[in-house]
C-alpha positions in Angstrom: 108.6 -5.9 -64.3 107.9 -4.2 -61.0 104.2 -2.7 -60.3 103.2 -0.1 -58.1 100.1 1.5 -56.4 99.5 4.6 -54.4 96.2 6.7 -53.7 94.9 9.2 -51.6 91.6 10.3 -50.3 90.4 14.1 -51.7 88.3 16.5 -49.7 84.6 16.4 -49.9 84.8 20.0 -51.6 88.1 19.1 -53.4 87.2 19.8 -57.6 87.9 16.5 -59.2 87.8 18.2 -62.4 91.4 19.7 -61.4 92.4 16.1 -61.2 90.7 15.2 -64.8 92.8 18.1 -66.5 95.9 17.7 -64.7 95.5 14.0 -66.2 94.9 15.0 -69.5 97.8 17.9 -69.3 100.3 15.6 -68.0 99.3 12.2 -68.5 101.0 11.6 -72.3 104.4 12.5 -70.8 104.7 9.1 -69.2 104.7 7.5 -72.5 107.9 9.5 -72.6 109.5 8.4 -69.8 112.5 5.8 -70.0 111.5 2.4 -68.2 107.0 3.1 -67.6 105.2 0.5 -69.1 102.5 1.6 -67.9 100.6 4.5 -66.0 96.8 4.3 -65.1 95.3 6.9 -63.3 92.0 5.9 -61.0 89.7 8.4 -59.5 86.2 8.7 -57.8 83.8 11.7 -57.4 81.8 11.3 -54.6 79.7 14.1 -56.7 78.7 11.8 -59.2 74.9 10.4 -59.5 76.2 7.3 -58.8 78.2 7.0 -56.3 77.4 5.6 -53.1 76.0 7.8 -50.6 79.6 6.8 -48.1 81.5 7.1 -51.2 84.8 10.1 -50.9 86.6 11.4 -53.5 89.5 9.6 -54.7 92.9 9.8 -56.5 95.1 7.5 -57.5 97.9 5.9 -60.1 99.3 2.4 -61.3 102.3 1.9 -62.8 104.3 -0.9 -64.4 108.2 -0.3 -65.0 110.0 -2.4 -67.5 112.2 -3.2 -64.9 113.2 -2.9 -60.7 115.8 -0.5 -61.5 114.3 1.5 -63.9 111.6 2.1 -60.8 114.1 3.7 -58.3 115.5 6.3 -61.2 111.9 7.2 -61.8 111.2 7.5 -57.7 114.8 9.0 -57.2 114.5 11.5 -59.9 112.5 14.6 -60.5 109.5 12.9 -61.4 107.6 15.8 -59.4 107.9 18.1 -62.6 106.4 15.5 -64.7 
């Protein structure tokens, strides 16, 4: 198995809620995808009554690919569609 991380801060005005749909819209297409274990998607409003008053909005994803070289298809393909 090979793991991976990435994540980005968001705008202060950026509309997380584009992020929650876009998750839900493409999201089960992963489970699709020859070789992705796994893909967990992680994100912070700095809009929400609790967050920390420092706190900037987030996105980010995990994944886990069954193997190394089912990784590099999925990063050397046209993953950007999915």
């Amino acid at each position: 198995m090979i793991a991976m991380f990435y994540g980005a801060e968001l705008p202060d005005d950026f509309d997380m809620r584009r992020i929650v749909e876009r998750v839900a819209l493409k999201g089960p297409e992963f489970d699709r995808y020859p070789g992705v274990l796994l893909k967990a998607f992680v994100a912070r409003d700095r809009r929400r009554a609790d967050a920390s008053p420092d706190a900037r909005n987030f996105y980010g994803a995990f994944y886990v690919w069954r193997s190394q070289a089912a990784a590099q298809a999925y990063l050397a393909g046209d993953f950007a569609n999915f």
